[in-house]
Residue, then its C-alpha position, 0 to 999 in steps of 0.5 A: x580370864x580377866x575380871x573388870x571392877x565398875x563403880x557405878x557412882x564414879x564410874x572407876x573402871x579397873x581390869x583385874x586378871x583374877x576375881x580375887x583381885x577384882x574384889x580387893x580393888x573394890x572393897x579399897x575403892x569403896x573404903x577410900x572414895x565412899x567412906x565404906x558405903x556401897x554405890x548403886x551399880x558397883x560390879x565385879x564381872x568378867x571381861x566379855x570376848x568384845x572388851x577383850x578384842x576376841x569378837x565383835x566389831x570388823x576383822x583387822x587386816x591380814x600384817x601383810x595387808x597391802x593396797x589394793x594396787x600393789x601386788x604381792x612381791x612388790x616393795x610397798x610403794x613410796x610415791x610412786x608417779x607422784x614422786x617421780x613427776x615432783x623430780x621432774x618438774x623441780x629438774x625442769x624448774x631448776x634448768x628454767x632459772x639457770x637460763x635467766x640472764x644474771 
């Protein structure tokens, strides 16, 4: 389980993997930044699943997420139409000025 250190005055944030820990990175910051006095809002707590990144929020796509118009077994694309009109057009463009008188 992870455990999160919060200063309630400076709002210092430190993630600790032991409760132990937690506490030392507490009692050093008490005694190094307020002189020894406690702040208002100073916690140890543990992590909740959300700041873990277990739960909450909208499911991260699949590693073999593709768009929606490639089919699996399809290399992903690489520009496709777009870069097959672009080749075209810089073709015709270049036969065009070859034509010019010099």
């Amino acid at each position: 389980m992870s455990w999160r250190y919060l200063c309630g005055a400076c709002r210092t944030v430190t993630e600790h993997s032991h409760v132990g820990e937690a506490y030392v990175a507490q009692r050093e910051h008490i005694a190094a930044v307020h002189h020894g006095r406690t702040p208002e809002g100073d916690e140890v707590r543990p992590l909740t699943d959300e700041e873990l990144g277990y739960g909450g929020g909208p499911p991260l796509p699949s590693p073999a997420y593709r768009p929606h118009h490639e089919k699996p077994g399809q290399p992903p694309s690489q520009g496709g139409p777009f870069l097959a009109l672009m080749i075209v057009l810089v073709l015709i463009g270049w036969g065009l000025y070859s034509l010019l008188p010099r």
